[in-house]
N, C-alpha and C positions, 0 to 999 in steps of 0.2 A: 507624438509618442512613436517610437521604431516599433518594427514585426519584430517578433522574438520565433524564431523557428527549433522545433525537438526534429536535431538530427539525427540521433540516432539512440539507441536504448539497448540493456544486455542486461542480463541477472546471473545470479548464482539458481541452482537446484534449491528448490524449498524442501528442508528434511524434514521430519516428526523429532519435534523437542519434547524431550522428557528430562526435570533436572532430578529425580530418582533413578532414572535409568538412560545415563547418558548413552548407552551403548547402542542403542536402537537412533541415536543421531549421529552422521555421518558428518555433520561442524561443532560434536561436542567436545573436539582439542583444538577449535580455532577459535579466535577471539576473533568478536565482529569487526574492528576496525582493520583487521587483518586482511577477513575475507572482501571486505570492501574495496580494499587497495587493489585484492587482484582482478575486484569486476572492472577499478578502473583502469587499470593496465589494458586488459582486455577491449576495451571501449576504447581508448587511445591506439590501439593498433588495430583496431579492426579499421580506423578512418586512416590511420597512419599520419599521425595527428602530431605535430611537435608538441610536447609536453611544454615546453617554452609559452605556447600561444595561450594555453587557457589559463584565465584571470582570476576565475574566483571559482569556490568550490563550497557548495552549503549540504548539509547533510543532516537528515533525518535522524531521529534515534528517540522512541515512545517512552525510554526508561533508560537513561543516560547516567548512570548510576554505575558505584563498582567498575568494573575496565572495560565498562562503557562511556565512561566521562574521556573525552576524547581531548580533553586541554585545544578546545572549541573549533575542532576539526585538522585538529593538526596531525595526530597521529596516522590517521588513514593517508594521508600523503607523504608523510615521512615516510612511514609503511609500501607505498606505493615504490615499483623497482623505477619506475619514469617519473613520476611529479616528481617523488624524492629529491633526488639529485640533480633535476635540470627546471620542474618548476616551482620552485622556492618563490617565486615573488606571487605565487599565485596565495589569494586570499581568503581565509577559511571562515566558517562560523556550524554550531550543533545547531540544529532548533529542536526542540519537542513542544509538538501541539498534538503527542497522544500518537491515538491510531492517523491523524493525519500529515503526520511527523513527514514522509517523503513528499507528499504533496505541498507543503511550505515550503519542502528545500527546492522544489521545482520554481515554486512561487517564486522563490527569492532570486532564483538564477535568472527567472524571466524578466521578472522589473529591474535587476541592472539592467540588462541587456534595451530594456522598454525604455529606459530613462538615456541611456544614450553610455554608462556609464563605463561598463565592459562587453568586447561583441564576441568572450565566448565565455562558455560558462559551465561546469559538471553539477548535474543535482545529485547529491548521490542518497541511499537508504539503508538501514542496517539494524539486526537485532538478533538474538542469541537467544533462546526463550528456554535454552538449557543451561546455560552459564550463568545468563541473570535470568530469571524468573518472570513470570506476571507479580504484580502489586501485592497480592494476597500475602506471600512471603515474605516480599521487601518489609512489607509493613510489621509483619511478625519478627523479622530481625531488628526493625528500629531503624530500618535502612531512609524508609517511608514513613511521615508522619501524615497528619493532618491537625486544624489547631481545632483547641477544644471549644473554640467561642461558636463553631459553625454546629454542636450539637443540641446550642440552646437556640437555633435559625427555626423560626416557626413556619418559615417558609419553603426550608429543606429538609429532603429526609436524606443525611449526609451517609448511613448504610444504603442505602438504596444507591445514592448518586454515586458512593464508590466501586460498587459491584453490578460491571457491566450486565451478568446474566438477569441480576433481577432487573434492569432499566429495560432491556430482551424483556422479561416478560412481562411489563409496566405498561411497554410499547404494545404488543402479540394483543393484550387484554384490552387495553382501551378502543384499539381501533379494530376489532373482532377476526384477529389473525389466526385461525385455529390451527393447534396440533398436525394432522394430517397437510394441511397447507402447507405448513414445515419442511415436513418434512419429504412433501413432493418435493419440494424447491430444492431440496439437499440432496436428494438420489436424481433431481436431472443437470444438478451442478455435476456431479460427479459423473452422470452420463457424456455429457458436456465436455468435460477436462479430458475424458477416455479415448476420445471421438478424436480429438484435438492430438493427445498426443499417439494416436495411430495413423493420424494422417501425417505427423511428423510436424504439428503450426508451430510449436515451441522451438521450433530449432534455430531459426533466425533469433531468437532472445536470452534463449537459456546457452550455460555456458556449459562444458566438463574443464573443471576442476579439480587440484590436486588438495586433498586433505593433509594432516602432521602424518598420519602414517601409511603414508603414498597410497591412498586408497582415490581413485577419480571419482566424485559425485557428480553425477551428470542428470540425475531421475531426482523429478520431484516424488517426495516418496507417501505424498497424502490422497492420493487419488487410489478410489478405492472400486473398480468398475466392475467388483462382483457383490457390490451393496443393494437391497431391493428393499419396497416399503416392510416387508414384515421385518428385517432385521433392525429398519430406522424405527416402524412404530414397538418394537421390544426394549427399547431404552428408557429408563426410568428418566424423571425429572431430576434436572439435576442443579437449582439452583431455587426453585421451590418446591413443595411438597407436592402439591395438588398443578404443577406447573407441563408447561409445554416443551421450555428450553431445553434441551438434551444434549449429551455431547455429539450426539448426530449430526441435528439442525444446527449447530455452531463450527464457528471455524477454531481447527485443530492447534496446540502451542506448535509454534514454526520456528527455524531459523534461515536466515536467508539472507541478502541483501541483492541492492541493484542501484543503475546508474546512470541517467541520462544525459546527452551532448546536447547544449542551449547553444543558438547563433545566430548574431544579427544577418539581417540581410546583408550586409556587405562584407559580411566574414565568411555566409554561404559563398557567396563566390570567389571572395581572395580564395580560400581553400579548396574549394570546384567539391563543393558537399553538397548532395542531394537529397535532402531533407523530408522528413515524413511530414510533418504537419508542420503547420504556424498556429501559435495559438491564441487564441482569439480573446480569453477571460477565465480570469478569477474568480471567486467568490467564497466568503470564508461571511457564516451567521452563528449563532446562540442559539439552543434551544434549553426547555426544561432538563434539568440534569438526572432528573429520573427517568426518562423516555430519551435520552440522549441519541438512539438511535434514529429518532425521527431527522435530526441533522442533515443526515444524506437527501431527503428529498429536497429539504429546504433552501441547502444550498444548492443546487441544482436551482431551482425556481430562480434565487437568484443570478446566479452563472446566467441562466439562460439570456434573463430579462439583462443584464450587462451586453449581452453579445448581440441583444434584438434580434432571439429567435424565441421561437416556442416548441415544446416538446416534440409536434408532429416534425418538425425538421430535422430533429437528429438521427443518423441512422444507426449509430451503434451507441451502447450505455458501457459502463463498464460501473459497476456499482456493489460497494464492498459488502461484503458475504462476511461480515463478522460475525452476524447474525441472520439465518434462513430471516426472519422475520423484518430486518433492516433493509433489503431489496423488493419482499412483498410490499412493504408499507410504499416505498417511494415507489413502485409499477401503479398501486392502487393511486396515488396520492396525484401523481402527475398524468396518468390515464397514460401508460404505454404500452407497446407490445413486448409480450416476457419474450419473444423471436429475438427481438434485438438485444436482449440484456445478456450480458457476459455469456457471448456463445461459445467460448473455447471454456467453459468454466468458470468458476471464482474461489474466491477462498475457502469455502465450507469442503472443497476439495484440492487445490489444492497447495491453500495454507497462507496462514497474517503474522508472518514475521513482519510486526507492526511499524517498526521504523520506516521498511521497505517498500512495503501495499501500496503506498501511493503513485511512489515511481513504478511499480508495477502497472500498478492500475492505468495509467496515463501510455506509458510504452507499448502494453499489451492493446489497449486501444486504437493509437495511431499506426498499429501493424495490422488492425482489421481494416482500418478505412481503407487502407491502402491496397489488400486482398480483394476486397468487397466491392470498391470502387466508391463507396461513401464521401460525402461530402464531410457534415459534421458529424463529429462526437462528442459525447460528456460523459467523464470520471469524476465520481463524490464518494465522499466516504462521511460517514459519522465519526464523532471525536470523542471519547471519554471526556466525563465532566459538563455534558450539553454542548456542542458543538456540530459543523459541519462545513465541508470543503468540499468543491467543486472547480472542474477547468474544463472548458469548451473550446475544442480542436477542431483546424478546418485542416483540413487533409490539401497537402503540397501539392 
């Protein structure tokens, strides 16, 4: 099997998606496959890359629905001012596996690249959480079904399995995650993201971008660095009554997308690219789909045990904040140090434009090893529906 190397990695600004109040998102008159094309415009000239050379092109997307159905990734390259027009032979595909929808598309660009098939490859990520919605909605337009045989599963409680926040709080309760835990975890994410973007670490990733009405987005706009416990513990429950989850300790509706450069070893060097990491393993498991967030540690455990390391060797986590209580559980679960876990922040601050998070999660990773001098890392995230994905990076 070939190395498969993450050359290089770049995002959009994560805005606050609200589809009541589009005016507070600064990508609420762009369509995701839009904004997509221009991360990877962006991602193609930052290496100065013939559009020609890259092969195939997979793309994330949590809720591919409405004008996000992308006629199986085509439109983000047609879209795109360079793949467009000059690489047409390059070969597309959508995946959704949920919130781990970029971390597939990574997947899939890595195993051509493993398999010998093509040696370069774009993963890209995308999602609009103002234009389409979360599920709730879909589902109330008819957009979203589910079928009626899974309500008589005595095995499943199919409300519960489709509402991420009570699986948040199925998880919080079983494995004695309290409130307050939470919501530490939420005001030092966002301590974390503030930190980060004062010292200026986003700037190698995040892009400024032109919106429809010439407005630059360049500020992730969820990072809230004058939040403190008393204002996190004054938030009611908002997914049970008697409950922990909050809109505090959860990650906020985002838009956003992002995009990674795959390359075999011998495409590193035809094209003289110096590459952040090579990556080492996959791993994609099942959990119970009411506790869905347990996922992330799980796969992690697996990832691990793929790559024949164990927890104490990695030195940076990057582990998705969908939920304050989905990064507690996997620190608790795998015995880490929260030192290591998403030190520039995570989602709970600054934001799960779900299609994207993965590719985030993975790029914003292999730019800490690189900072840090780190050897390994590992990026998981939980899946809606009981799931969990994981990829362990050894630093270039």
């Amino acid at each position: 099997m070939k190395d498969a190397y993450l050359v290089d990695y770049c995002r959009s600004a994560f805005t606050r998606a609200h589809p009541r109040k589009p005016e507070v998102d600064g990508w609420a008159d762009t369509r995701s496959d839009s904004l997509l094309a221009q991360v990877i415009d962006a991602l193609l000239a930052r290496g100065d890359l013939d559009p020609q050379a890259v092969e195939d092109l997979s793309i994330g997307c949590a809720l591919p629905v409405k004008e996000q159905w992308s006629f199986g990734g085509r439109y983000p390259l047609w879209l795109s001012s360079r793949l467009g027009p000059q690489g047409r032979g390059c070969a597309t595909r959508q995946i959704d596996q949920q919130c781990g929808s970029g971390l597939a598309a990574l997947r899939s660009a890595a195993r051509e690249i493993q398999a010998g098939a093509v040696s370069v490859a774009i993963a890209g990520g995308m999602e609009n959480m103002t234009r389409v919605p979360m599920g709730p909605a879909l589902f109330k337009e008819g957009v979203l079904t589910s079928p009626d045989l899974l309500r008589d599963a005595a095995w499943l409680d199919i409300d519960v399995a489709l509402n991420m926040g009570i699986t948040a709080e199925r998880l919080a309760r079983a494995t004695g995650i309290e409130r307050d835990a939470m919501d530490a975890f939420a005001l030092e994410s966002h301590r974390r993201a503030a930190r980060a973007e004062a010292d200026n670490r986003y700037a190698g990733e995040r892009l400024a971008l032109t919106n429809p009405a010439g407005e630059v987005v360049e500020r992730d706009a969820n990072i809230r660095p004058d939040t403190s416990m008393e204002r996190l513990s004054g938030l009611g429950p908002v997914f049970v009554e008697d409950g922990g989850v909050t809109a505090g300790n959860s990650s906020p509706l985002t838009s956003g997308a992002a995009a990674a450069l795959v390359m075999s070893e011998a495409a590193v060097e035809r094209h003289g690219a110096t590459p952040l990491a090579r990556i080492v393993a996959f791993a994609d498991v099942g959990v119970a789909p009411e506790c869905m967030g347990a996922g992330a540690a799980a796969a992690a455990s697996q990832a691990l045990a793929r790559a024949g390391l164990d927890a104490s060797r990695i030195d940076a986590w990057e582990i998705n904040e969908a939920f304050a209580a989905v990064p507690l559980h996997a620190i608790r679960t795998l015995g880490l140090d929260p030192a290591r876990v998403n030190v520039w922040g995570g989602a709970l601050a600054l934001g799960h434009p779900l299609g994207a998070t993965g590719v985030r999660l993975t790029g914003t990773l292999a730019r800490i090893l690189a900072e840090r001098g780190g050897r390994y890392g590992c990026a998981t995230a939980c899946i809606g529906g009981g799931q969990g994905i994981a990829v362990v990076l050894e630093r270039a």
